[in-house]
C-alpha positions in Angstrom: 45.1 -40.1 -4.5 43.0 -40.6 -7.8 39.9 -41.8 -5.5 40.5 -38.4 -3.5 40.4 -36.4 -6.6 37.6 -38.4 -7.8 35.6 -37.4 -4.5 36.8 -33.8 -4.7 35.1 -33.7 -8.5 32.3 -35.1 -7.2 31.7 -32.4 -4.7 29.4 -29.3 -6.1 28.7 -26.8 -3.3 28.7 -29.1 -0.6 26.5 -31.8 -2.5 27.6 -35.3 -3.7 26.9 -35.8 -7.0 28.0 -38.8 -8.9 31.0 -37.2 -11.3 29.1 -39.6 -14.2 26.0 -37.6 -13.3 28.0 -33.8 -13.5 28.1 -33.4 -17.2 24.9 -34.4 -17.7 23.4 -32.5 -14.8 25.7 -29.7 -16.8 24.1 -29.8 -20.0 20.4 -30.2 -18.8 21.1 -27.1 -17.0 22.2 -25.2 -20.0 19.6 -26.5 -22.6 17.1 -25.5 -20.0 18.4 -22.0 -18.9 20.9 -21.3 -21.7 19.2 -22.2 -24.8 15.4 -21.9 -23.4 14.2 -25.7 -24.2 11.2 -27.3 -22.6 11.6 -29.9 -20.6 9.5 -32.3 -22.8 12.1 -30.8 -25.3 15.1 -31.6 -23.4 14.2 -35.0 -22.7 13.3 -36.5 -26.2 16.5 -34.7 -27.2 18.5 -36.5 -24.7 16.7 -40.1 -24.6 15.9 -39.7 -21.0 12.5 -39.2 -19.1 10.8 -35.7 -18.4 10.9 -36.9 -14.6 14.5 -37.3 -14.5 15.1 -33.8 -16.0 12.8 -32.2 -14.0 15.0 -33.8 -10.7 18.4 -33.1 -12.7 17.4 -29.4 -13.0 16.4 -29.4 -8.9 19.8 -30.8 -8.6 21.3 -28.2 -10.8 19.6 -25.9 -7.9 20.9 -27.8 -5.0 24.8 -27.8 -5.9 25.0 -24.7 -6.8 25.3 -24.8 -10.4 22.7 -23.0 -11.3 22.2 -20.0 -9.2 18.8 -17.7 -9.7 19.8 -14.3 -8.9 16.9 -11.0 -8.9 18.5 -8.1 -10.7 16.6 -4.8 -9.8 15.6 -2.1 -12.9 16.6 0.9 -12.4 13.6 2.8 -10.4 12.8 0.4 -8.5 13.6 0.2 -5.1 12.8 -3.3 -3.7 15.3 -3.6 -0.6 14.5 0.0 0.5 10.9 -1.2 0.4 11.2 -4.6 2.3 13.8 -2.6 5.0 10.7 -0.3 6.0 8.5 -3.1 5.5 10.6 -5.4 8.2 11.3 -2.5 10.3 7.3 -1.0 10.8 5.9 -4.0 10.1 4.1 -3.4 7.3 2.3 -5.9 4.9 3.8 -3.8 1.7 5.8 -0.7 1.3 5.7 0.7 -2.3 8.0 3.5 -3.2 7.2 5.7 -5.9 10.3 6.8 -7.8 10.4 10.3 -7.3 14.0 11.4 -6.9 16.4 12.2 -4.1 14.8 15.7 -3.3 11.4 15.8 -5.4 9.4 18.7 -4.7 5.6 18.7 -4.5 5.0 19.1 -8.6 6.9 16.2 -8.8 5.2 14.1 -5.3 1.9 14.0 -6.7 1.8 12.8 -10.1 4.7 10.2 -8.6 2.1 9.2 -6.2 -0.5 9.2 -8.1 0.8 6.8 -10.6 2.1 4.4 -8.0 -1.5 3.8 -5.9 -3.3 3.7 -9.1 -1.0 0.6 -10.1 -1.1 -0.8 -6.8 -4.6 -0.7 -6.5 -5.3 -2.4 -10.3 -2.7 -5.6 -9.3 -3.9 -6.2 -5.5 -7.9 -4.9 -5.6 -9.9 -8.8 -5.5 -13.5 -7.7 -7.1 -15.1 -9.1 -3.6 -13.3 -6.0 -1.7 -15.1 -3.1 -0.1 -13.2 -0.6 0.0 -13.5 2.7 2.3 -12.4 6.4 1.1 -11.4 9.7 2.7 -13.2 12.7 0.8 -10.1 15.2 1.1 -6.9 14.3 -0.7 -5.9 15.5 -3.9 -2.8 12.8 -3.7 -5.6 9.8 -3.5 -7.8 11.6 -6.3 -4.8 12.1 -8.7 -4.3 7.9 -8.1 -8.0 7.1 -8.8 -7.9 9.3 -11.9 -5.0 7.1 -13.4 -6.5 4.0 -13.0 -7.6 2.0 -16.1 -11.1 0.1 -15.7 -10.5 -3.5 -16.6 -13.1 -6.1 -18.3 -13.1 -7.9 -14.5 -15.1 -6.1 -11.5 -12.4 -5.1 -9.1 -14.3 -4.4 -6.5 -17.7 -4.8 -4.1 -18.6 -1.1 -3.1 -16.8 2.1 -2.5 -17.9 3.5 0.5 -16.7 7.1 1.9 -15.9 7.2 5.3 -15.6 10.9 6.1 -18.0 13.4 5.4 -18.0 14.8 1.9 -20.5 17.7 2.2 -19.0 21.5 2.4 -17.8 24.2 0.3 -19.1 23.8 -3.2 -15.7 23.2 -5.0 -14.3 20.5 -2.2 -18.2 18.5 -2.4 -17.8 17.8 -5.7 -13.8 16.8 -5.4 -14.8 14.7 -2.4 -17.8 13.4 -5.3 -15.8 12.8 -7.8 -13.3 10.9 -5.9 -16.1 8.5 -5.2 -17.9 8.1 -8.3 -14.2 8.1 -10.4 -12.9 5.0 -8.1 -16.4 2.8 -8.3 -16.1 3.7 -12.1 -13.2 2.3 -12.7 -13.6 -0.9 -10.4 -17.0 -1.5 -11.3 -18.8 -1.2 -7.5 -21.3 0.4 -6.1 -20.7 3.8 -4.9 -21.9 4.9 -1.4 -22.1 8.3 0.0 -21.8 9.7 3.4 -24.2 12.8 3.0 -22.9 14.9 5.4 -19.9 17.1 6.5 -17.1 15.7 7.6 -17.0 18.2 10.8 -19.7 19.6 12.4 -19.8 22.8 15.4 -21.1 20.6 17.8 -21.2 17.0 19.5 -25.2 18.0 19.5 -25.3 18.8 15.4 -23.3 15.3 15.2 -25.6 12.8 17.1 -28.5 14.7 15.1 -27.3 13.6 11.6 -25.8 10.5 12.9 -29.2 10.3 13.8 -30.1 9.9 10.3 -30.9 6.7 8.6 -29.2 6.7 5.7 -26.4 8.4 7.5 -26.4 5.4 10.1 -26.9 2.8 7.6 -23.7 4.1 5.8 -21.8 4.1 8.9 -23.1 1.1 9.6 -20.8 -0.9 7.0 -17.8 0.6 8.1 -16.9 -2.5 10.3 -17.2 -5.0 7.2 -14.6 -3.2 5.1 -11.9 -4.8 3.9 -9.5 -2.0 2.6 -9.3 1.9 3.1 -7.5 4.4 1.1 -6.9 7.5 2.9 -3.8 10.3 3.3 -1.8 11.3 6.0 -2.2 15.0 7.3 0.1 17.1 9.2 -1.4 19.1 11.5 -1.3 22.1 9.3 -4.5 21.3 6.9 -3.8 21.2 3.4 -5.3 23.5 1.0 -8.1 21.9 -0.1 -9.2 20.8 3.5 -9.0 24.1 5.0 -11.3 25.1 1.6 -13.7 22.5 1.9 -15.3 23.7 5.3 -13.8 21.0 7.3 -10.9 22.5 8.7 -10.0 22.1 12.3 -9.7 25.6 13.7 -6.3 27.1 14.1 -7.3 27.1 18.3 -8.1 23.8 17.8 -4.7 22.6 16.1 -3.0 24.4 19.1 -5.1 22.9 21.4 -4.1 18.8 19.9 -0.7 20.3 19.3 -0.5 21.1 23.1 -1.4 17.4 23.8 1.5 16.1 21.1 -0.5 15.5 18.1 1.5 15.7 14.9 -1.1 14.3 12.0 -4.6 12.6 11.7 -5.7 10.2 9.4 -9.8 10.4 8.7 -9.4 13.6 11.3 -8.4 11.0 14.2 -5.8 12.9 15.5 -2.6 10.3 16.8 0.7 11.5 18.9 4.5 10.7 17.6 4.6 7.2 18.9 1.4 6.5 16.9 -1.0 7.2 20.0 -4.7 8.0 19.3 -5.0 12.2 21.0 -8.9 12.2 22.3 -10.3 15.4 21.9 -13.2 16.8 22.0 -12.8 17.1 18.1 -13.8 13.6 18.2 -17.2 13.7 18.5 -18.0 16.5 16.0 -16.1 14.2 13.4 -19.4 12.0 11.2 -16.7 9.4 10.3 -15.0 6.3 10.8 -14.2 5.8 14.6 -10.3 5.6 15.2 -11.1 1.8 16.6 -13.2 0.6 13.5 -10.3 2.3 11.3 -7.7 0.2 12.7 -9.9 -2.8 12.9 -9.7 -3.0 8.6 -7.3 -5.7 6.9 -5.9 -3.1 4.8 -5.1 -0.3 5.7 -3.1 2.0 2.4 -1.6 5.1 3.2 -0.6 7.5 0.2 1.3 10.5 1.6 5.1 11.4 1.1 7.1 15.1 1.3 9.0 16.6 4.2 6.4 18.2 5.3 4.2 15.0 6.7 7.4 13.3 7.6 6.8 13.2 11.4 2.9 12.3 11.0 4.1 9.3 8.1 5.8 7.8 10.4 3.5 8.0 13.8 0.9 6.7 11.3 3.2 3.8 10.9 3.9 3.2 14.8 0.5 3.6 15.8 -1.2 0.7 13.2 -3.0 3.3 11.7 -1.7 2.1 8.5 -0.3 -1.3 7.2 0.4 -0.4 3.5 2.3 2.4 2.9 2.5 4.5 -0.7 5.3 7.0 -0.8 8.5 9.1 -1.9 11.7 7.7 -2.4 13.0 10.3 -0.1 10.7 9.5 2.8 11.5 6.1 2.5 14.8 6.4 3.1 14.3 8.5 6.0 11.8 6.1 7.6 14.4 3.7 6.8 17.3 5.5 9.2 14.2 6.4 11.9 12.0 3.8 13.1 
């Protein structure tokens, strides 16, 4: 009986361990964890080698007597995150914390803040990064940022046309400049409009060679930063000149087009929608797009729902920067 309680003792989670060994494994575990020692500490302490407390505290592990558990601040939402992560297959979902039903004073600044920071922790100094010229959600982010003593990154290169209406140019400018600023690249501009009338006006500035010689680096990217549009342009696209036509947007909406990213218009399931809008576009390709390692998406609110998500399916994007709201919803709809 005594030998069976002995054994019983002995037994931590499943794990034999010597009952000798138990209050020592004990009070490693709570001079290590508890009271914040060193292990160099613990050992002189308790006459025994650093080794041996290193392998008593793995014990400690193994049995179950320490346990490590990850306790979540408030306003962060890491298992939301890694469920929209796991379920689109993403390689990092961040979720600004914006509310339950934030409205779009509250979206951008939210955003903002949470692609600036993402950007300053995962941006390598070797990276080249490639831009959209017309979103006021990825301008906000770049305007956060904080330069740090270490270059961040290579080059910033935009890949959609920045020339149009005055006011829009120098947003689509600014974004540039602001984001090689802060990272300490090179800027590089695509000087010309984003759409043109014709597939004729296109192949002439394409034509170009400093046009071509920007486009020509779009394979060698290694991160883009773009938004998601619905197919309703947002204000400052439809002001900048480069607008698709409202017969146009009937037109892709006709053959189930519900957003764009870089003007490469995709379907619900994700689907790239060829149009003859394609070839007026002086931009990344939709194949070179998807062709980059990393691929960040900032875009959140109701509205953009529906194209978030087809972004998602279709690969467009592999890093997503959103609303808490959205989230949820993408969540509950893959």
């Amino acid at each position: 009986m005594a030998e069976r309680e002995a054994r019983r003792v002995s037994m931590v989670e499943g794990v034999d361990v010597p009952p000798e060994h138990l209050r020592l494994l004990c009070k490693v575990a709570r001079m290590y964890h508890e009271r914040g020692l060193r292990q160099p500490e613990i050992a002189a302490q308790l006459h025994i080698s650093q080794p041996r407390v290193s392998r008593l505290l793995k014990k400690a592990v193994e049995t179950g007597i320490v346990r490590t558990t990850v306790v979540t601040p408030r306003g962060i939402h890491a298992e939301l995150e890694d469920l929209v992560e796991q379920r689109y297959d993403l390689r990092d979902v961040i979720v600004a914390d914006t509310g339950e039903q934030a409205d779009e004073r509250v979206l951008l600044p939210a955003l903002g803040a949470a692609a600036a920071e993402y950007l300053e922790t995962t941006l390598t100094g070797a990276d080249r990064i490639g831009i959209s010229s017309w979103s006021s959600t990825l301008l906000t982010g770049v305007e956060m940022m904080r330069s740090r003593p270490a270059k961040m990154a290579d080059s910033v290169v935009q890949v959609l046309g920045g020339l149009g209406a005055q006011n829009a140019q120098a947003h689509a400018t600014r974004l540039t400049v602001r984001l090689a600023q802060v990272t300490g690249a090179e800027a590089v501009y695509l000087p010309a409009p984003g759409l043109v009338g014709s597939s004729t006006t296109r192949d002439a500035l394409v034509a170009d060679g400093h046009v071509a010689s920007v486009m020509a680096t779009y394979p060698e990217l290694t991160v883009l930063l773009a938004g998601v549009g619905s197919l309703e342009p947002s204000e400052l696209l439809r002001e900048s000149g480069n607008a698709v036509a409202e017969s146009e947007q009937e037109e892709l909406r006709a053959q189930g087009a519900v957003g764009d990213i870089c003007l490469r218009f995709f379907d619900e399931a994700g689907a790239h929608v060829p149009s003859g809008l394609d070839d007026r576009v002086i931009g990344i390709d939709a194949t070179t797009l998807r062709t980059i390692p990393r691929r960040v998406a900032v875009a959140g609110g109701e509205r953009k729902f529906t194209a978030i998500r087809a972004a998602l399916r279709g690969d467009w994007a592999n890093v997503l920067i959103t609303d808490l709201s959205t989230a949820q919803r993408l969540a509950d709809a893959a």
